[in-house]
C-alpha positions as CSV (number, residue, x, y, z in Angstrom):
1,X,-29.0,-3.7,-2.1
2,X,-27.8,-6.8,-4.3
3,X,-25.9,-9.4,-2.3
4,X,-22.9,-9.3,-4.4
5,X,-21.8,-12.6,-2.8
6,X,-24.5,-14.5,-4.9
7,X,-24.6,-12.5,-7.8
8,X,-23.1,-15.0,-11.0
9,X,-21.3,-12.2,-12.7
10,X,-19.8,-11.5,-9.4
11,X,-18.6,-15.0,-8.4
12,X,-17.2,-14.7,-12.2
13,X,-15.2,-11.6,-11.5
14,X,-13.8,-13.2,-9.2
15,X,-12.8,-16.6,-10.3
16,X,-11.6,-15.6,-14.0
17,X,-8.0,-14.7,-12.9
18,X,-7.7,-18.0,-11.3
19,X,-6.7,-19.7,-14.0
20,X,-4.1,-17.2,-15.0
21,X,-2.7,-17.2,-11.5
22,X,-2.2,-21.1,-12.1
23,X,-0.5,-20.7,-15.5
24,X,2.0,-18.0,-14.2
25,X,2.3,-19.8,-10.7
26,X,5.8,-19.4,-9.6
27,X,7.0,-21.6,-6.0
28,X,8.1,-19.0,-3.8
29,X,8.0,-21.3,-0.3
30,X,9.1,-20.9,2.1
31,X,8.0,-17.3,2.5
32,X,9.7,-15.4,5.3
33,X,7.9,-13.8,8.4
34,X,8.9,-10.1,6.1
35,X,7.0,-11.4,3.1
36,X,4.2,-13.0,5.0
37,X,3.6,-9.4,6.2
38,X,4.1,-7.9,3.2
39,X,1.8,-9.7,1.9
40,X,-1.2,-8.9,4.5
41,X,-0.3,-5.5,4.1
42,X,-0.4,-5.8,0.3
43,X,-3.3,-8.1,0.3
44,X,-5.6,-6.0,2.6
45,X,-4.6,-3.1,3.8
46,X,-3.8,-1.5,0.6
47,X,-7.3,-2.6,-1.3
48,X,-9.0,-1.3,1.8
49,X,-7.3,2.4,1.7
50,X,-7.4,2.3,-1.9
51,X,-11.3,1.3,-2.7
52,X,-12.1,3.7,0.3
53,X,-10.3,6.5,-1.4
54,X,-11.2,5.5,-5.4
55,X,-14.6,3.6,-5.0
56,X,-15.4,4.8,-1.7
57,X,-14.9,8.9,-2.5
58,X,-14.0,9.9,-6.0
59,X,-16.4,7.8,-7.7
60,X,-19.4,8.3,-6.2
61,X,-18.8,12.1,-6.6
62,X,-17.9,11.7,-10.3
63,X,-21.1,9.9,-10.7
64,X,-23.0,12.5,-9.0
65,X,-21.5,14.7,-11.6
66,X,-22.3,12.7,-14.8
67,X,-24.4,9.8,-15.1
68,X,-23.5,9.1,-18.9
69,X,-22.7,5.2,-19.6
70,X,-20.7,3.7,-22.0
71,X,-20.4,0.0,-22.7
72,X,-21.8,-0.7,-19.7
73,X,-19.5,1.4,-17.5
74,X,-20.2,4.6,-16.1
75,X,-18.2,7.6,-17.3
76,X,-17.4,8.1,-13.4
77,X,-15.4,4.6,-13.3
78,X,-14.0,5.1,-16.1
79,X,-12.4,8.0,-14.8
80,X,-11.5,6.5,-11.5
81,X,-10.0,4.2,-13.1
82,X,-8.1,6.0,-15.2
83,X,-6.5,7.8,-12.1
84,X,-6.4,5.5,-10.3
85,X,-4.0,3.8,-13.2
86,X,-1.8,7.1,-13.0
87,X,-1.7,7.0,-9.2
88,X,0.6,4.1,-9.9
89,X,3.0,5.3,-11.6
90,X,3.8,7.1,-8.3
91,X,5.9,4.0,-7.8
92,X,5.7,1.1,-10.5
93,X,6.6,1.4,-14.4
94,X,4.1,2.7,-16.9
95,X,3.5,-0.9,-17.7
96,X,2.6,-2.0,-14.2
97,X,0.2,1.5,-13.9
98,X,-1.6,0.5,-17.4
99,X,-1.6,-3.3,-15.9
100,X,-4.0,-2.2,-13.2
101,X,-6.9,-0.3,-15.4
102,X,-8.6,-3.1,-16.4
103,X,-8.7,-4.5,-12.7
104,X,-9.5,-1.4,-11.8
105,X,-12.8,-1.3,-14.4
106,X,-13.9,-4.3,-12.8
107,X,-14.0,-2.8,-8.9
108,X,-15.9,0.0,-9.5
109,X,-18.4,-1.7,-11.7
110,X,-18.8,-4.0,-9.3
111,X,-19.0,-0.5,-6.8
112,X,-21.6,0.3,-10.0
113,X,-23.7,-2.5,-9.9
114,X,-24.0,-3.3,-6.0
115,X,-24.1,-0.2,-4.6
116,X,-21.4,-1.3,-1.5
117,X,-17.9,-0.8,-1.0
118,X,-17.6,-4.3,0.5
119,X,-17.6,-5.7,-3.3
120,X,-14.4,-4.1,-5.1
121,X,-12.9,-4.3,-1.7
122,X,-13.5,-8.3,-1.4
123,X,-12.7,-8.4,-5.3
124,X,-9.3,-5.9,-4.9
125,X,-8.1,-7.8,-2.2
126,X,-8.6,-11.5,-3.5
127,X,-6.7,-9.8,-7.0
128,X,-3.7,-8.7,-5.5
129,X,-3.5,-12.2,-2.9
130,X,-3.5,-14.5,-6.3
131,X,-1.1,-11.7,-8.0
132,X,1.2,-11.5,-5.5
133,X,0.7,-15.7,-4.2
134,X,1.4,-16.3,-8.3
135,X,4.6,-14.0,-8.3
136,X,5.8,-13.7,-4.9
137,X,7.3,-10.7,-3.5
138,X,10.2,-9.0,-4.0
C-alpha cells in the first residue's frame, strides 16, 4: 500500500480547491453552536458514511466486475460516481447533484490508486470543510 499522505498527486488533490475556496470566501463569523455542529456533522460524519458506502462497497464490487479503464479512471468509479451524483438529488438541485461528480471522480481515484478508504475519506472530508467554511451554512 502507497502512503497517500506523501504521494504528490495526492497532496495536489487536495490543495487545488484551496484557491477557489479563497476566491469565493464569504465571512460567516460568528458561527453559532447549531452551525458549528452542522458543520462536524457535514464535515465528517457524512464523508465517513458516504466513502464507506460509495468507495468502501459499491466500488470495489463494480471493479470486481469490470476492470476496463478509461482516461485513467476505472469504469467502476465512474459509475460510482455517477450514482453517487444522483443520490443527491435526493435532496439538493440537479445543479448541486452534477456539482459533486467531479469531486466524486477524484475520491475514488484516489480509492483507485491507493488501495485504502482512508484517502477519499481524508480528501471528502477536507472538500466539504473548505466548501462549506467558503459558503457557510444555511
Amino acid at each position: 500500500m502507497r502512503r497517500f499522505y506523501f504521494d504528490p498527486i495526492y497532496i495536489g488533490l487536495l490543495i487545488i480547491p484551496i484557491p477557489f475556496w479563497l476566491f469565493f470566501k464569504t465571512d460567516h463569523l460568528p458561527w453559532t453552536a447549531d452551525q458549528l455542529t452542522a458543520l462536524i456533522v457535514l464535515s465528517l460524519l457524512y464523508p465517513v458514511l458516504e466513502e464507506l458506502i460509495f468507495r468502501g462497497y459499491l466500488q470495489p464490487w463494480l471493479q470486481s466486475k469490470s476492470n476496463r479503464q478509461f482516461f485513467h479512471l476505472s469504469a467502476a468509479n465512474i459509475l460510482t460516481s455517477i450514482i453517487f451524483s444522483l443520490s443527491h438529488l435526493l435532496n439538493h438541485s440537479p445543479l448541486w447533484a452534477l456539482s459533486t461528480l467531479i469531486p466524486s471522480l477524484v475520491f475514488g481515484y484516489s480509492l483507485d490508486r491507493h488501495k485504502t478508504l482512508l484517502a477519499p475519506i481524508a480528501l471528502h472530508a477536507s472538500y466539504n470543510l473548505g466548501y462549506f467554511l467558503t459558503y457557510g451554512i444555511n
